[in-house]
Structures are given as C-alpha cells and as structure tokens.
C-alpha positions in Angstrom: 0.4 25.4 4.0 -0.6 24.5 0.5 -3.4 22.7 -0.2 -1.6 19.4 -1.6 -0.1 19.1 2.0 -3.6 19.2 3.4 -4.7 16.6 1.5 -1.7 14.5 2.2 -1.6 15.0 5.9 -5.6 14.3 6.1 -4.4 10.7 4.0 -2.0 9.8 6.4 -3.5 10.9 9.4 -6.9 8.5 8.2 -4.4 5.9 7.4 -2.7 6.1 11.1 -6.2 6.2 12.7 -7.5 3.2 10.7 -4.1 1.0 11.8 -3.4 2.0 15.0 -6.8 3.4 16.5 -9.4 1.8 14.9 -7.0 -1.9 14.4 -8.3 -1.8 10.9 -6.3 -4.3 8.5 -4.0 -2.1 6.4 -5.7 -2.8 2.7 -8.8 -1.4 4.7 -6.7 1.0 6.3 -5.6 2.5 2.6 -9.0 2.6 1.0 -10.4 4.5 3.6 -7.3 6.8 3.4 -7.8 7.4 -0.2 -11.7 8.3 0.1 -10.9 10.7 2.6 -8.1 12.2 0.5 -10.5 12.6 -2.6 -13.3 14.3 -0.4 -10.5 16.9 0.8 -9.5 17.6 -2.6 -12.6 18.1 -3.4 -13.6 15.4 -5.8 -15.9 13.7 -4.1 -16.1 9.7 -4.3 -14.6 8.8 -7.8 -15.5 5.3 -8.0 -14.0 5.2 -11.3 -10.5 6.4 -10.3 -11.0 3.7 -7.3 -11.7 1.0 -9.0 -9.0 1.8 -11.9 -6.6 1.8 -8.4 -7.8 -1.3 -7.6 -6.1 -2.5 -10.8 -2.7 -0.7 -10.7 -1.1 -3.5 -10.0 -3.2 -6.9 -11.1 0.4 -8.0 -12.7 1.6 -8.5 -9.5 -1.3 -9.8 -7.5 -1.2 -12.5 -10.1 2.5 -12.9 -9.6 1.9 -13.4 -5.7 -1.2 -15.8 -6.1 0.5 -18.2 -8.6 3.9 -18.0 -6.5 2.6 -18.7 -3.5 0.1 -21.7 -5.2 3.8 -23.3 -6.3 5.7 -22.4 -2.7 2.5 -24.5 -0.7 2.6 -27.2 -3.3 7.0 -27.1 -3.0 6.4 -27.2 0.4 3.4 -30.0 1.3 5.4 -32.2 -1.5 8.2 -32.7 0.7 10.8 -30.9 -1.7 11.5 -28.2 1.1 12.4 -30.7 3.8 14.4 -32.9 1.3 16.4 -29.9 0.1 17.3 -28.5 3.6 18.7 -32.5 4.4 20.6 -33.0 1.5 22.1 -29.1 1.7 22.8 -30.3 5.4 24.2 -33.7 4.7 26.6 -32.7 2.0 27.8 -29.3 3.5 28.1 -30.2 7.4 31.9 -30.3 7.0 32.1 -26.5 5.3 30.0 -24.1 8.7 30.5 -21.4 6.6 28.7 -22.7 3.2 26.4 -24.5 4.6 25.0 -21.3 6.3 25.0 -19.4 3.0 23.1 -22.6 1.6 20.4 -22.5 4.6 20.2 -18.8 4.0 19.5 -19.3 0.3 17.1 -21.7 1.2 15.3 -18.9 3.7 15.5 -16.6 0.7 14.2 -18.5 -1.6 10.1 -18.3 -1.1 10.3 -14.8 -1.0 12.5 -14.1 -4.2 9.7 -16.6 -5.9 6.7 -14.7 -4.3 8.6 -11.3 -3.8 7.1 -11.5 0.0 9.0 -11.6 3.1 6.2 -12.7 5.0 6.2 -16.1 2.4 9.9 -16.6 3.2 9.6 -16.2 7.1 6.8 -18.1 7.2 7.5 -21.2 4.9 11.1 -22.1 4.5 11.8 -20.5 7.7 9.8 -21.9 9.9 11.7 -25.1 8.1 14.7 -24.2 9.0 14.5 -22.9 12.7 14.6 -25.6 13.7 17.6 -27.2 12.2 19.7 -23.3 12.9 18.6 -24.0 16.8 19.6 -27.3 16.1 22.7 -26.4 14.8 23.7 -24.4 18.2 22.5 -21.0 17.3 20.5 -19.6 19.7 16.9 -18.4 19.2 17.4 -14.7 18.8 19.9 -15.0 16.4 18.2 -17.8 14.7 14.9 -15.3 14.1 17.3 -12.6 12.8 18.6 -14.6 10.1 15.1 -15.4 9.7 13.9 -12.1 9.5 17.1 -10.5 7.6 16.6 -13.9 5.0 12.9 -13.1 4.5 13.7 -9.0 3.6 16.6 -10.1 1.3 15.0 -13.1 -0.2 11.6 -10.2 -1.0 14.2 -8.4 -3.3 16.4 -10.8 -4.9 15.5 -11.6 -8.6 13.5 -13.0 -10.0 10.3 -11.4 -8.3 10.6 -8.2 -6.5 8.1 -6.4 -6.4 8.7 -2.6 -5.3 11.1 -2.5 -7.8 7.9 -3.4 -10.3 6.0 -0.9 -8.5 8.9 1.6 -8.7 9.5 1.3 -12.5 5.8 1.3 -12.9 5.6 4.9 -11.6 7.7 5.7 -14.5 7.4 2.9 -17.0 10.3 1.2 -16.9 9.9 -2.3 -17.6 10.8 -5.1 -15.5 14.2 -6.0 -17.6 17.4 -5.7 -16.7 17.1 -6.3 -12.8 18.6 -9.3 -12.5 22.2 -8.8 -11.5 22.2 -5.4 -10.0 19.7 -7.2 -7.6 22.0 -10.2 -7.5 24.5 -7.8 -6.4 22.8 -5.8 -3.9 21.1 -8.7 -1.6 23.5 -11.7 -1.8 26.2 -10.3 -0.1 24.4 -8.9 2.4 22.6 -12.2 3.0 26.5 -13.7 3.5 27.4 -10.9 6.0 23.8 -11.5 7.6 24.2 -15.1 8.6 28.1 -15.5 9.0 27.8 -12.6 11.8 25.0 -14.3 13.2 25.8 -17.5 13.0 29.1 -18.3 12.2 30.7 -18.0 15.5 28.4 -20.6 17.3 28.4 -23.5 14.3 32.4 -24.0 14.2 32.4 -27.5 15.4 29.0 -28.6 13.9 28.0 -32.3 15.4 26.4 -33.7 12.5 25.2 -37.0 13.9 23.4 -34.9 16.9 21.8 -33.2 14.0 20.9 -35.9 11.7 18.3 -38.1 13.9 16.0 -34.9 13.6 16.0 -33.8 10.3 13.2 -35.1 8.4 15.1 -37.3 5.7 11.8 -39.4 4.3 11.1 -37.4 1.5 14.5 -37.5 0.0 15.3 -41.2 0.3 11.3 -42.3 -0.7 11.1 -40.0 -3.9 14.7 -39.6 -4.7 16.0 -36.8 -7.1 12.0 -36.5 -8.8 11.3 -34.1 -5.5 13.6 -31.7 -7.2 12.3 -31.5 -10.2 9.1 -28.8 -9.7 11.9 -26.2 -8.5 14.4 -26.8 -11.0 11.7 -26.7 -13.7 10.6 -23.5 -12.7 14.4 -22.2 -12.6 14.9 -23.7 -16.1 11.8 -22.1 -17.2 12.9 -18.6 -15.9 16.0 -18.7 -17.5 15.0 -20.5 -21.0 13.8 -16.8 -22.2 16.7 -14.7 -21.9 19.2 -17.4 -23.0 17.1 -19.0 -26.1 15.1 -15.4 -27.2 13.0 -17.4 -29.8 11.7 -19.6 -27.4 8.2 -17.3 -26.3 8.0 -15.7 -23.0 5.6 -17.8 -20.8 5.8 -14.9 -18.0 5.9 -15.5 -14.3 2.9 -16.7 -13.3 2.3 -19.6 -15.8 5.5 -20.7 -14.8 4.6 -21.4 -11.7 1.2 -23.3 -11.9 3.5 -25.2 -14.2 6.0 -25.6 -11.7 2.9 -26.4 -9.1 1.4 -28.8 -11.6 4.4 -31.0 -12.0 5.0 -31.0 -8.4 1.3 -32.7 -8.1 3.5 -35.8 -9.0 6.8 -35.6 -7.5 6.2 -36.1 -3.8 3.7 -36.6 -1.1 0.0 -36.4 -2.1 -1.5 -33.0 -2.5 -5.1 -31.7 -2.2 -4.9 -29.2 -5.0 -8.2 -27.7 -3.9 -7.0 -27.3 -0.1 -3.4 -26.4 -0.6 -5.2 -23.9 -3.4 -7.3 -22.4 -1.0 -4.7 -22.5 1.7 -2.2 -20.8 -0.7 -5.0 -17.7 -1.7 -5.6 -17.3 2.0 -2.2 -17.1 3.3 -1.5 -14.3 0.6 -4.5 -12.4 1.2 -3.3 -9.6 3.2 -0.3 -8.6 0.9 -2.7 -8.8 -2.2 -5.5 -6.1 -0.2 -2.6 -4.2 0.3 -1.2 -3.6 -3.0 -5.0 -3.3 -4.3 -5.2 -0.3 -1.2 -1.7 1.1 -2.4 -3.0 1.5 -5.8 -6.3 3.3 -4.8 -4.0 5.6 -2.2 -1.8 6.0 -5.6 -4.4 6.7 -7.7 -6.0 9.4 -5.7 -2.9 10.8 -4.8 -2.3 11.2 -8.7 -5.4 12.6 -9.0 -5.9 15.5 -6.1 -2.2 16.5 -7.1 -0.6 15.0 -4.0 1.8 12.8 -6.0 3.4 15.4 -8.2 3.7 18.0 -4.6 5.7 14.9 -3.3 7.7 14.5 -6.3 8.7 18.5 -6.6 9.6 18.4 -2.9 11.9 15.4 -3.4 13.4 16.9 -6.2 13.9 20.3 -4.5 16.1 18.5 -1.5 19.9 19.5 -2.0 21.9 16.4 -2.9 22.7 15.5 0.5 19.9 16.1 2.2 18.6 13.6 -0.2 20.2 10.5 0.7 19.5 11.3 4.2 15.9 12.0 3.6 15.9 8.8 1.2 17.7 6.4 3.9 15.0 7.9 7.0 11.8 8.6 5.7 11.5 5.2 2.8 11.7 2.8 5.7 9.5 5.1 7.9 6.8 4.8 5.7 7.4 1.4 5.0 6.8 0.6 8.4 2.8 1.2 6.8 3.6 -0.9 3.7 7.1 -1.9 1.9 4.8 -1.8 -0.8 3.3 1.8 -0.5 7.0 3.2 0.6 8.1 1.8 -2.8 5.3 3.3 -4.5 4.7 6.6 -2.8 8.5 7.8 -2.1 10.1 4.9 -4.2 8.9 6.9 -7.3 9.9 10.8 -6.6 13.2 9.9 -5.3 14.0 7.9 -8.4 13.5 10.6 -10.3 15.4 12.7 -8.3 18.3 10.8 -9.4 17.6 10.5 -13.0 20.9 11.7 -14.0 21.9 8.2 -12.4 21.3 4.7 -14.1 17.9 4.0 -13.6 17.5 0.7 -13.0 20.4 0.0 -11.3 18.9 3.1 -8.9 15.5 1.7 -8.9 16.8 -1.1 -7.6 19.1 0.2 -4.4 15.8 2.4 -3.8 13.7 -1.2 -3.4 16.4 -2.8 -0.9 15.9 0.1 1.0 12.3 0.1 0.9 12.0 -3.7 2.0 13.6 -2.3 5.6 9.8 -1.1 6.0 9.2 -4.9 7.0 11.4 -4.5 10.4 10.1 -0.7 11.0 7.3 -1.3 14.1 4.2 -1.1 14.7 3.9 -3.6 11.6 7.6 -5.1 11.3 6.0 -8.3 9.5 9.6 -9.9 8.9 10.5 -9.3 12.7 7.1 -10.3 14.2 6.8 -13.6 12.2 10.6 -14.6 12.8 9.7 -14.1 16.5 6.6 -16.1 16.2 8.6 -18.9 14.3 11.5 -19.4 17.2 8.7 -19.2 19.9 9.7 -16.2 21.6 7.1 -13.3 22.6 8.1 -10.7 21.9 10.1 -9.3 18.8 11.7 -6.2 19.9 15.1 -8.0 20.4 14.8 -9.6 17.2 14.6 -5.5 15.9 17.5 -4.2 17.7 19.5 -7.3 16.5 19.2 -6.8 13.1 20.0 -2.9 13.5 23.6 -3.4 12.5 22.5 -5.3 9.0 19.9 -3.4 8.4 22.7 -0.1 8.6 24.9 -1.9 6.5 21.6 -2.5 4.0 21.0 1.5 3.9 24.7 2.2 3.1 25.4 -0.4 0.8 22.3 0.6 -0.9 23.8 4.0 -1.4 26.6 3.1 -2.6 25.2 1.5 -5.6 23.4 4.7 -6.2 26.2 7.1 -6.4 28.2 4.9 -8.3 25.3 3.6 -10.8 26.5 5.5 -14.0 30.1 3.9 -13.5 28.9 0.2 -12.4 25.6 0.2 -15.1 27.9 -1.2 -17.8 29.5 -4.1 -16.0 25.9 -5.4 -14.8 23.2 -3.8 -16.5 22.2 -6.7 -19.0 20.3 -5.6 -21.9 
C-alpha cells in the first residue's frame, strides 16, 4: 500500500468519524480531516498551507454571500410570491408550461446562489404549496423540489463545482453558459412533466386562485420585477456590449438587492443581512474545509496519486468509476466531489472539450446532494412538504437522477463534435 493511500484513507476515515461518529458539522468535519492528513504525511501542522486553503475559494464564498443577500431581499420584497401568481394566472390554461415555468421558478435561487439548499429552501418552499395545490401529491411535489434545487445549483449563471473544477486546472469561468443551458434544462422538463404532468391535466384555476398570495403584484405592480430583471440585464450587458466593464457577480447583486430596497414591501437590511449570512453559513464552512482538505492533499502528494489512478483506469472503466464514485463522495460535499474527483477525471478526458466536459462532470457531481447520510436537496424538499422522512423522496427521484448520469455522459463522449455548436467564445 503506498504511502499516498495511507494518507488518503487516514483523511477520509477522520472525515467519516467527524460526520457520522462524532455529529461534527462537515466544514469542521474537513479541517480536522486535513490536519490529520498533514500529520500522516508527515508535515506536521502547516498553518500556512491551512490558512492559504482557507482562501482557495474566497471568489465564490463571495459569490454565495452576495447571492443569497439579493435572493432574501427578492424574496421578503414580495417579488417571489408575485412572480409565482402572475406565472400561474397567465399559464393555467397550458399544464404543461406552466410546470416548466414553476420549475424555472424553483431553479432559479440556486442558479443565482449556485446552492441547492437556496433553491429548496426559498422558492420552493414558495411553491409547495401552490404544486400540492395544483393536485400533485406531496411526494412528488418534494421531488420536483429536490430534482429543481440540484438542477437550478448547475444551471448558468453560477455553478459552482464547475468553478471549482476549472480552478483545479485554470480554466476560467467562460464559456459555460450554453453547454450548461443544455445539460440541466431538459432534464428539469423531463423532471416535472413525469412528476407532475399526469395529475395537473384539468387544472381548476379558481380553486387555486383564493390561496395564492396576489397582494404584492396588484399593490406594487410591474416595479416588483424590476430587482430581478436588473440583475439579468446586468449579467448579460457584458458579453453582448464587451466595452461596457465587467461589474462581476457579486456587485451585481447587492445592486440587484439595493434596488429591490425600493420595489416592494419594507426590508430591514440589517436583519434580512444577517438572516442572509446565516442561512449560507454552512455551504461557505464547507468550501473554506474543501479548500484546506485540497490544499493538504496537494501538498502530502495525495492529489496527484488520485489523479494518476484516474488516469490509469481503461476507458470504460472510467465512466463507470466517474458515474459511481463522484456522487459517492458527494454524498460528503457536492463541493469536495467536484473538487477532489471533479479535477482528475477531467483530465482524464483532456483529449475531450474541456469545458463542455467540465461541465457534464459538475451535473454529475450535484447528485452528491441526494446521496444519504447528507442528501441536503432530499432532506429539505422533505422538510418543505411536511413529511418525515425523506427516503421516499430518494427512491423517487432514482429514475431522474439515472437519466442525469447518462445524459451527462453523453455530452462527454460527444464534447469534441458538439463544442462548436455551443461553446461560445
């Protein structure tokens, strides 16, 4: 046994111990991980190479934090409410489009905030409601809850293992947009038409319109809007107009959040603020933990045994090995999986286009938030339909998330030949 694999087991066996045994938080869980890993590999405590860890990944923690600052402020304005009435108002007559609009809507915190745990727990707690409302039972309605919260993590614009992915070989964050379009919209279609298509045929919109909370929309009229599609506009205003400057992601949204101070309901910025940090905190200890795991991997030589191993696999036994152990892990962090395995198998396929592969590897890696004991999209879309226990919520969503894996794939082995049709430079 070499000694790379000793230091790796010893990491993973701290990291299991800390989760499982010890009910540590997972950020805690990592750090202590990556201290023993160091002492194996006999360098000690390097405080430096923690601390520098720590920092791997401040790009995104800012992300996150900002997002989520606009998402509370979307949300306590009213804009979320009034956008899930007016989708429902317009669209009642079409079941079929205005479930692809509701599932948008689910999507869309965590394609802002690149969590799924932002999307399950904001816009779909929302819309449970209205889905149950709607006739679809409350299994079914946490499934498209939970499926809408993974997808919504990897859409474009923010997705954040596909940052962490392209970090670990510097590749910039350019370019993602469609391939990423194209990998989670359709399966976000298939998602909630086989969930709920069958039991919204013969929708009875006046049932549904006494409870849906219309006060926003008629009090502040179109203004409510004007926060989101700001921050759209802003997103977009880059890449069209090139000599307009690059405001990047997060001043985007406290300007998004700063408008939205004025659109709707009154906000307490400090509370909303603070509520906003704490909501986010355990994703942002974990990606500070995944970069001290990193780093130390890096430096006891862990990180380069994983990658020769990975590259060593026969072609096959790669995609196999890619489609099992990425959501294994993940089921310790969608975020570490990304990072850890995320990396080694993308280079294992640098004959393919790499961002388009970088990108399949991601949607893979988000499965990591239905993988027990965590399963943070399953638990919380449980949690949100009021049923206790989310093992059913799991098996339901085996069928999409099979469907995810393969489709994912697919993109890979045909990345060279699709890279010019969607790759946009």
């Amino acid at each position: 046994m070499s000694h790379e694999l000793i230091i790796f087991l010893a990491m993973v066996v701290t990291f299991a111990a800390g989760c499982f045994a010890l009910k540590l938080p997972v950020s805690i869980s990592m750090v202590l991980s990556a201290v023993i890993g160091a002492l194996v590999g006999g360098q000690g405590i390097p405080l430096r190479h923690l601390v520098e860890g720590t920092f791997s990944y401040v790009d995104t923690v800012l992300v996150i934090t900002c997002a989520m600052i606009f998402m509370k402020v979307v949300q306590e304005s009213g804009a979320l409410d009034a956008l899930a009435s007016l989708i429902i108002e317009k669209f009642h007559k079409v079941p079929a489009l205005l479930l692809c609009l509701i599932m948008l809507v689910i999507m869309f915190p965590g394609m802002i905030t690149g969590s799924s745990t932002a999307a399950v727990l904001s816009a779909g707690s929302i819309m449970a409601p209205v889905l149950m409302l709607m006739g679809i039972p409350a299994l079914e309605t946490a499934s498209i809850i939970a499926m809408g919260g993974l997808l919504g993590m990897i859409a474009p614009p923010v997705n954040i293992p596909a940052m962490i992915i392209g970090g670990g070989i510097d590749i910039p964050y350019v370019g993602f947009e469609l391939p990423l379009t194209l990998l989670t919209f359709p399966l976000a279609i298939f998602t909630v038409l086989l969930f709920g298509y069958k039991y919204v045929k013969k929708l009875d919109y006046e049932a549904i319109k006494l409870k849906l909370n219309n006060e926003p929309r008629e009090k502040y009229g179109f203004r409510i809007f004007i926060p989101i599609l700001l921050a759209l506009v802003l997103m977009v205003l880059n890449k069209a107009v090139p000599s307009f400057p690059s405001l990047g992601m997060p001043l985007i949204f406290l300007i998004g959040a700063a408008v939205g101070l004025f659109t709707g309901n009154k906000i307490k910025v400090v509370t909303v603020c603070k509520d906003a940090v704490q909501s986010v905190l355990p994703v942002l200890g974990i990606l500070m933990g995944v970069g001290m795991f990193i780093q130390v991997m890096t430096l006891t030589g862990v990180r380069g045994f994983i990658v020769t191993s990975c590259l060593s696999l026969p072609n096959g036994l790669l995609y196999v090995a890619m489609a099992v152990a990425i959501p294994l892990f993940g089921a310790v962090s969608s975020y570490g999986a990304a990072s850890v395995l995320g990396v080694p198998f993308l280079l294992a396929f640098m004959s393919s286009n790499q961002i388009i592969t970088a990108s399949a590897i991601s949607l893979i890696a988000a499965l990591g938030d239905m993988m027990p004991p965590t399963a943070l999209a399953g638990i919380f879309a449980a949690q949100v339909v009021g049923m206790k226990k989310y093992t059913p919520v799991l098996k339901k969503c085996l069928i999409p998330a099979l469907v995810l894996i393969v489709w994912a794939i697919l993109f890979i082995i045909f990345a060279n030949q699709l890279a010019p049709f969607i790759v946009l430079k």
